[in-house]
C-alpha positions as CSV (number, residue, x, y, z in Angstrom):
1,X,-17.4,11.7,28.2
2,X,-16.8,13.0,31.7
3,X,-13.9,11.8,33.0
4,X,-12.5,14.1,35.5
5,X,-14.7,16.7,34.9
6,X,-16.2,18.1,37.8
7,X,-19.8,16.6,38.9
8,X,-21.7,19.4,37.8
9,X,-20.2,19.5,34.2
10,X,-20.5,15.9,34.2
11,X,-24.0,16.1,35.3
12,X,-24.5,19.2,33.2
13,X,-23.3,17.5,29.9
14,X,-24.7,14.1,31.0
15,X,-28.4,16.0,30.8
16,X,-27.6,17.1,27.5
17,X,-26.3,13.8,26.1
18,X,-29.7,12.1,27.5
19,X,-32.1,15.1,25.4
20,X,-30.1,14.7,22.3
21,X,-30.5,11.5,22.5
22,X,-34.6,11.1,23.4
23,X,-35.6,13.7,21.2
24,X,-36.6,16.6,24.4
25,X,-33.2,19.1,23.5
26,X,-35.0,22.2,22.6
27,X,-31.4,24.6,22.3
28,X,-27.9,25.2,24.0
29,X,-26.6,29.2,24.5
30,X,-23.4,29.3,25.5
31,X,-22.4,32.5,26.8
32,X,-19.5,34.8,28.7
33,X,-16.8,34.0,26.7
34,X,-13.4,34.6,28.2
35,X,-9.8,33.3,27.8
36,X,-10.2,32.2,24.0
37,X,-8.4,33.3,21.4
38,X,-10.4,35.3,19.4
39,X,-11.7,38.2,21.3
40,X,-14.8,39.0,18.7
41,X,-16.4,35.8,19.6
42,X,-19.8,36.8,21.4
43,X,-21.8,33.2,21.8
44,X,-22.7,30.4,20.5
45,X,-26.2,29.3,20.1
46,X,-27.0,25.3,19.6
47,X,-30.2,23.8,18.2
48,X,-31.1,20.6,16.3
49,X,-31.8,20.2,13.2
50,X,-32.8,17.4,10.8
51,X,-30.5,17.4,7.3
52,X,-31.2,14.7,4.2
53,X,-28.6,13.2,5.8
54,X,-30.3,12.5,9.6
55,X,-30.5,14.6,12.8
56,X,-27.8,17.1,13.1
57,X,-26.6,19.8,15.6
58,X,-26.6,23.1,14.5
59,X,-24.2,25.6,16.0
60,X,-24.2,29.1,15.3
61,X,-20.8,31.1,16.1
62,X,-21.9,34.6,16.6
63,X,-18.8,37.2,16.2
64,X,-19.2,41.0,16.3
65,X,-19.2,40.8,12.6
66,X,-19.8,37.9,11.1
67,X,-21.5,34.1,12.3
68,X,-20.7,30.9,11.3
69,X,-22.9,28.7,11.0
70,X,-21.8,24.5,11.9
71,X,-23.7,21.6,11.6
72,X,-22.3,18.3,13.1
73,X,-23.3,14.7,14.2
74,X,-25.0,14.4,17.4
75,X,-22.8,13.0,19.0
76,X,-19.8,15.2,18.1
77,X,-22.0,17.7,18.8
78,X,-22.1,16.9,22.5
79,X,-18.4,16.6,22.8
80,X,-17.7,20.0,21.4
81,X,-20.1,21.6,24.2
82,X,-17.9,19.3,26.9
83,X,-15.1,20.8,25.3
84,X,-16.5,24.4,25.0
85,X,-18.0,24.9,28.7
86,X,-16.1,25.9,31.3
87,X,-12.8,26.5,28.9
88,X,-14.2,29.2,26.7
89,X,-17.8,29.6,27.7
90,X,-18.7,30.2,31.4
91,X,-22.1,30.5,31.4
92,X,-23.9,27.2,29.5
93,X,-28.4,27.7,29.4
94,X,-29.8,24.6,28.3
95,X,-33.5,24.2,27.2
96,X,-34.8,20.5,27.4
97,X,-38.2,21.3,26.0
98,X,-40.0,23.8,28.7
99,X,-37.3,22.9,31.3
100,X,-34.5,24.8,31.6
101,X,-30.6,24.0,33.2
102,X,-27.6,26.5,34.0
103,X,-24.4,26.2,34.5
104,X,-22.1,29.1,35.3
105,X,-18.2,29.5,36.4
106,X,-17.4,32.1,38.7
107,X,-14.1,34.1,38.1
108,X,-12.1,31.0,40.1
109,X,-13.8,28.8,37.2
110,X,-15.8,26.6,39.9
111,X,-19.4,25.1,38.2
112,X,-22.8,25.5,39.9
113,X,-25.7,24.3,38.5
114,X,-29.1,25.2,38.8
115,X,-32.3,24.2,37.4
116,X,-36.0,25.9,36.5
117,X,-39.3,24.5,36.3
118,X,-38.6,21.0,37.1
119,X,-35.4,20.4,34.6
120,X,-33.7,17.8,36.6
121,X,-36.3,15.1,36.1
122,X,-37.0,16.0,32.1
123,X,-34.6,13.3,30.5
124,X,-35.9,10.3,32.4
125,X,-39.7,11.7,32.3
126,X,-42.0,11.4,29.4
127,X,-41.7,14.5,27.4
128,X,-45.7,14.5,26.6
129,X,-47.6,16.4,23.6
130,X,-49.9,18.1,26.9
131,X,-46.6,19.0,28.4
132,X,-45.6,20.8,25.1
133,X,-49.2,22.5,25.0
134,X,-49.0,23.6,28.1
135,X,-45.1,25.2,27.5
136,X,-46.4,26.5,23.9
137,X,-49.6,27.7,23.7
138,X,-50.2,27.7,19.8
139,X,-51.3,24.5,18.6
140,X,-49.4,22.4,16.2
141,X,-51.6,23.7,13.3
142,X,-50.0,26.7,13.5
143,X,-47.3,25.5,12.0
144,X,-48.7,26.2,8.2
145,X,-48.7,29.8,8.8
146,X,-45.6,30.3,10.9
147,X,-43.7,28.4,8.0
148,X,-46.2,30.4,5.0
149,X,-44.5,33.7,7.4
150,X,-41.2,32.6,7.2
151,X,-40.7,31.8,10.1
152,X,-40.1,27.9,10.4
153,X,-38.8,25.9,7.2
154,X,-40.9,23.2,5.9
155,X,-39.8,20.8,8.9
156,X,-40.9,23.0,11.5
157,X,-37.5,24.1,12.8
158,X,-37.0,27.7,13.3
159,X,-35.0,29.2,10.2
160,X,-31.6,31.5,11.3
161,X,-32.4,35.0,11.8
162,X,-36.0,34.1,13.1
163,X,-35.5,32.9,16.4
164,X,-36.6,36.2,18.4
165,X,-39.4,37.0,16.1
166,X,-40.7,33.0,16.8
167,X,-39.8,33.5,20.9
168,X,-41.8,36.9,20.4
169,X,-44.6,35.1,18.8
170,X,-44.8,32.4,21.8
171,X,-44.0,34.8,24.6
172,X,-47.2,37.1,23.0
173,X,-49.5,34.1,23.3
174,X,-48.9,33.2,26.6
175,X,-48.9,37.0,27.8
176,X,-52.6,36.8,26.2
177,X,-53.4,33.7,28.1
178,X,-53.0,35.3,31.4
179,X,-54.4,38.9,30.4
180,X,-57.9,37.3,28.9
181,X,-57.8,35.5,32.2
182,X,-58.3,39.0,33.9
183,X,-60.6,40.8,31.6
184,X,-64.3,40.6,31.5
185,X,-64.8,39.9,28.3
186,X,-68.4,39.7,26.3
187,X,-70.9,36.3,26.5
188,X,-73.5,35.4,23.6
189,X,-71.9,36.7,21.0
190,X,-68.2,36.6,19.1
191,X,-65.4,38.5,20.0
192,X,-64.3,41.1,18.2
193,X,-60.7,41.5,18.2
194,X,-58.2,44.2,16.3
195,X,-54.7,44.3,16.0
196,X,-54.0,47.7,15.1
197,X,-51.1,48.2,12.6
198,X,-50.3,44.4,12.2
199,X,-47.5,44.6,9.6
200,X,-47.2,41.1,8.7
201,X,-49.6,39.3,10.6
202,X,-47.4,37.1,12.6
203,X,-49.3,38.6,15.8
204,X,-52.4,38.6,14.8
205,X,-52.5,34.9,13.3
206,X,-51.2,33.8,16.7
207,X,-54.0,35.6,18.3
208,X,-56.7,34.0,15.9
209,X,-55.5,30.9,16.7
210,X,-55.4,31.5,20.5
211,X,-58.7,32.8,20.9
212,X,-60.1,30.2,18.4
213,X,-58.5,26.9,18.3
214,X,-56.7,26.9,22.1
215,X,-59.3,28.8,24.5
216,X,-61.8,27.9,21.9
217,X,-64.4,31.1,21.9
218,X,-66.4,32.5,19.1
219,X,-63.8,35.1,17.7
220,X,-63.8,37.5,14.8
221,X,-60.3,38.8,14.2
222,X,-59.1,41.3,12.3
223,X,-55.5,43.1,11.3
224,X,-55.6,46.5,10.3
225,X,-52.6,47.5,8.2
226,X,-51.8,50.7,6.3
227,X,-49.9,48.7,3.6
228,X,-52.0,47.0,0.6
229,X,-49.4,44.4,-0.2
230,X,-49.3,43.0,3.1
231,X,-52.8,43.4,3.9
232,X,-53.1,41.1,0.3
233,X,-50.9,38.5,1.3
234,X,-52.2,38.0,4.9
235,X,-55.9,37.7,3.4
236,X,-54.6,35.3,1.4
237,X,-52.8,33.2,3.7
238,X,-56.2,33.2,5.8
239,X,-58.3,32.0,3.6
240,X,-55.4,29.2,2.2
241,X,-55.1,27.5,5.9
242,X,-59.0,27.9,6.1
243,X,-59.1,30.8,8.9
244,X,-62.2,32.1,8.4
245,X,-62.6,34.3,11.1
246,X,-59.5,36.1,10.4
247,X,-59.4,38.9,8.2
248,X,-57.1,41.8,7.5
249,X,-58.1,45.7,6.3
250,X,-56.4,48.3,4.8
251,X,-56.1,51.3,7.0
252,X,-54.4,53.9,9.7
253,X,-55.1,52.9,12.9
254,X,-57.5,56.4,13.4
255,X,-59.5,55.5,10.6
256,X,-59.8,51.7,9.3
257,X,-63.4,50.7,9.5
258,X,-63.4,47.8,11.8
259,X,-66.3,46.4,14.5
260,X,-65.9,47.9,17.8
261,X,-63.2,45.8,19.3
262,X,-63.4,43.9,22.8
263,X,-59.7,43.2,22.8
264,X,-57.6,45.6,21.1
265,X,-53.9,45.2,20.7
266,X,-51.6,47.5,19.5
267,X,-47.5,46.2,19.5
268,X,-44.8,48.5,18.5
269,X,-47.1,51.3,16.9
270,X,-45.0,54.5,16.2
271,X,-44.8,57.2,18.8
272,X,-48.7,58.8,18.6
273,X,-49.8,56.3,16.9
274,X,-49.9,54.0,20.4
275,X,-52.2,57.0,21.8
276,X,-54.4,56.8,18.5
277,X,-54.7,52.8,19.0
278,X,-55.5,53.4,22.7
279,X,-58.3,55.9,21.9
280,X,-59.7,53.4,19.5
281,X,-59.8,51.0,22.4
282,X,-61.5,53.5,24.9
283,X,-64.2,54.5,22.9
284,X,-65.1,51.2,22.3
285,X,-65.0,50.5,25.3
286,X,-62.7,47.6,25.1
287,X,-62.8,44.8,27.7
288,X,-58.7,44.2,27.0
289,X,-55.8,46.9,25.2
290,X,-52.6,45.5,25.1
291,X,-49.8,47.9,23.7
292,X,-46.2,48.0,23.1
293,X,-45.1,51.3,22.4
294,X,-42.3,52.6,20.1
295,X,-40.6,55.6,19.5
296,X,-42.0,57.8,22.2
297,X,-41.0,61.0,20.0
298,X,-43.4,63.3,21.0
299,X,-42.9,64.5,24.8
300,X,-39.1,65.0,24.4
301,X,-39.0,68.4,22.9
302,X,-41.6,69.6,26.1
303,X,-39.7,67.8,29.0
304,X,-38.2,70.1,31.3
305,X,-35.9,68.5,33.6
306,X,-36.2,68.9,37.6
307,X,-32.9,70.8,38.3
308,X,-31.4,68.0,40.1
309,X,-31.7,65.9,37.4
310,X,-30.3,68.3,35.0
311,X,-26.9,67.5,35.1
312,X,-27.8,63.6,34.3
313,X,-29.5,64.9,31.0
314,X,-27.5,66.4,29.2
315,X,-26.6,62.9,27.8
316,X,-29.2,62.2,25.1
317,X,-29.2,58.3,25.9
318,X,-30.9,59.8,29.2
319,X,-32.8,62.2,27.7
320,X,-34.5,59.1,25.2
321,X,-35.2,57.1,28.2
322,X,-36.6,59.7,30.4
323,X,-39.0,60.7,27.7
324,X,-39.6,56.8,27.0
325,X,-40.8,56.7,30.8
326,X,-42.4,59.9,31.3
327,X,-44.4,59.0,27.8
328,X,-45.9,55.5,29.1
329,X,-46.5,56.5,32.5
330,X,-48.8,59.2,31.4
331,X,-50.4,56.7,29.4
332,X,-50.9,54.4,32.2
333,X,-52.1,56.8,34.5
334,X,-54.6,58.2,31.9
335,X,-55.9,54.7,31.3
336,X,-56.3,54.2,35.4
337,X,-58.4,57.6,35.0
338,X,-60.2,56.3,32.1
339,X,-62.1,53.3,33.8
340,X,-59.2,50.6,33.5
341,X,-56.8,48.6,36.0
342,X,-53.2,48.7,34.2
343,X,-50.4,46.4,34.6
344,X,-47.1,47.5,33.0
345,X,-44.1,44.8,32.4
346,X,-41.4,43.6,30.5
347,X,-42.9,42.1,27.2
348,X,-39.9,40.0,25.7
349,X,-36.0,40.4,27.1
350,X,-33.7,43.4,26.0
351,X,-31.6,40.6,24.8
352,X,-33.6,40.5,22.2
353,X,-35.6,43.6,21.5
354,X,-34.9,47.4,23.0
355,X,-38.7,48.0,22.3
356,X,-39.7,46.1,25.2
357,X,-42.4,47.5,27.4
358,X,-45.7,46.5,27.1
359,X,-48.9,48.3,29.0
360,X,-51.8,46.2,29.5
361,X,-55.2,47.3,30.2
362,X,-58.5,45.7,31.8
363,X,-61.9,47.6,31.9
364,X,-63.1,48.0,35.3
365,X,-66.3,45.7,35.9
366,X,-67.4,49.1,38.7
367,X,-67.3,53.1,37.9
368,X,-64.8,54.7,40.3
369,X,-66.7,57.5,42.4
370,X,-66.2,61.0,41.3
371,X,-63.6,62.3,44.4
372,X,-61.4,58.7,43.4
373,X,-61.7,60.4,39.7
374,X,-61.1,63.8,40.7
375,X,-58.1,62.5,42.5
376,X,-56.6,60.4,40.1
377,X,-57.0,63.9,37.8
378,X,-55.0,65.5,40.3
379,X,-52.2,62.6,40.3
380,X,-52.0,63.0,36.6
381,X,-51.8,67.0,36.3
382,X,-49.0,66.9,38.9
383,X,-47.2,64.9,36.9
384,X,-47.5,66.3,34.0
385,X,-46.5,69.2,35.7
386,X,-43.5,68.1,37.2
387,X,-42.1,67.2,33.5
388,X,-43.5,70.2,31.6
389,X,-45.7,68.4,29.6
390,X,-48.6,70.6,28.2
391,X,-50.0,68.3,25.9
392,X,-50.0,64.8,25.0
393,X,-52.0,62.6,22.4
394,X,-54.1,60.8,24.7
395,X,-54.7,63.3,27.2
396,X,-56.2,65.3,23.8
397,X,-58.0,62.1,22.6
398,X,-59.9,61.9,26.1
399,X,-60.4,65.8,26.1
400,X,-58.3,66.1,29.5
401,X,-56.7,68.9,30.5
402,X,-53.0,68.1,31.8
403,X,-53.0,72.1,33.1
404,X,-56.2,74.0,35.1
């Protein structure tokens, strides 16, 4: 199979040959096509799958209108990739359970290989359940909801069209993992948890079975959802997979009647509604808010731009994004003032979602003095200032004035 390929395609297809073949290939994205002949052809995205007829590979063609959709032998499978890299694709990611290898051509077509989290050694090594727990933080029971959401098929295999939503679901998890870490949450008594505007639960199930059945602490969960049918079927589905200590309400985020929540998440709530969610969360007096805010509407019309930056925003793409920024940094900065330590990062890749910020939240164990308040108050109002912003939803919520 690689016969006068260079050593790093060799060694790049060798790896793949080996997964396949032990059962630890995960999925292939081939990317940066160039030289082919069909110039719509964006990537192609490889992942096994198991037919009636035994393990296949599935490879998805993705076009800029259309995908095709491929399922060959293994084998084949293996020397279609030798024959795609480095001819068509020159950028090759390969996922070997958590372990990860890349191959990319520079613009003279010579290979380099490099490898993440210990990638080299995963063919020969024992590919272990703990290893997989520790990559994938939901447990394997999971998998009854996941497939009940539509997200895996009956086999466990992610279905097309459902592999971001299933990445999101995994990357949430282990984001929660390291933000419980750092909160100081509640002994001697359950948790109290709300997911604020939950749609379809996929979030909130995860979280459920996080909290309970991976970190194993007394939990009560709760979605709160505005729509009836979903807040039906997610009941439903609780109390089919025996999840007792998940329930969902019907609701706005201002006004379901829910326990005072200790964690509080919010993910892509509507413009104000973030604000509404995070108010919920303060006067609780949450130990953890996690939100992912969407369609930061409301500061745009108020922003006045600096008159150097003028020229820049007369685009509206510039105009979106500075409100986007100016919108969440308030919102950090008034959570700082409000008694909270705030980390503010990328929740999932553009690649797959333009909604990807995410602002996380810890109560303070200590009260800040009154002059580190007083300047913080400052901090904020000068801000505000600066972007012409008079009046914002959480700044109202908490009753501070962004203007003296």
């Amino acid at each position: 199979m690689s016969t006068g390929l260079a050593p790093e395609v060799a060694e790049f297809l060798e790896l793949l040959d080996r997964s396949v073949r032990e059962g630890t290939f995960t999925r292939l994205t081939l990317g940066k096509p160039r030289g082919g002949d069909d110039a719509t052809l964006q990537n192609v995205y490889v992942r096994p799958v198991r037919l009636k007829s035994g393990p296949h590979l599935s490879f998805l063609w993705r076009h800029d209108t259309r995908d095709l959709t491929k399922n060959v032998a293994p084998e084949d499978g293996v020397i279609e990739v030798g024959r795609l890299v480095g001819a068509i694709f020159h950028s090759a990611h390969l996922f070997i359970g958590p372990r990860t290898v890349q191959l990319e051509f520079n613009k003279k077509g010579e290979p380099r290989l490099t490898f993440g989290k210990d990638a080299k050694t995963a063919p020969g090594a024992s590919d272990t359940a703990h290893d997989r727990t520790k990559a994938r933080l939901l447990p394997a029971a999971s998998q009854d909801w996941l497939h009940a959401l539509g997200v895996t098929n009956s086999a466990g295999v992610v279905r097309e069209g459902m592999a971001d939503k299933h990445r999101q679901i995994h990357k949430f998890v282990e984001l929660l993992h390291h933000l419980v870490a750092s909160a100081t949450l509640p002994h001697g008594r359950p948790l109290e948890i709300a997911d604020m505007g939950c749609g379809k639960g996929y979030l909130t199930f995860a979280t459920h079975d996080y909290f309970d059945r991976v970190a194993k602490l007394s939990v009560r969960v709760c979605g709160v959802e505005l729509r009836p049918e979903l807040v039906e079927q997610c009941n439903r589905l609780a109390q089919e997979t025996g999840r007792e200590k998940l329930s969902f309400v019907r609701g706005t985020i201002q006004e379901a009647t829910i326990p005072a929540p200790d964690v509080l998440i919010a993910l892509h709530a509507c413009d104000t509604a973030t604000d509404d969610a995070i108010a919920r969360g303060l006067a609780a007096g949450s130990a953890l808010i996690v939100t992912a805010p969407c369609c930061q509407k409301e500061l745009r019309p108020q922003l006045r731009a600096a008159p150097v930056l003028a020229p820049a925003l007369r685009h509206g793409i510039f105009q979106e994004r500075h409100a986007e920024f100016a919108t969440d940094a308030l919102r950090a900065l008034l959570l700082e003032w409000a008694g909270y330590e705030t980390k503010v990062f990328e929740f999932i890749s553009t690649e797959h979602t333009a909604k990807n910020l995410m602002i996380a939240a810890t109560k303070r164990s200590h009260a800040e003095d009154e002059p580190a308040r007083e300047r913080r108050a400052s901090a904020i109002r000068e801000f505000a200032e600066f972007y012409g912003v008079k009046t914002q939803a959480l700044a109202q919520h908490l009753e501070f004035a962004l203007a003296k």
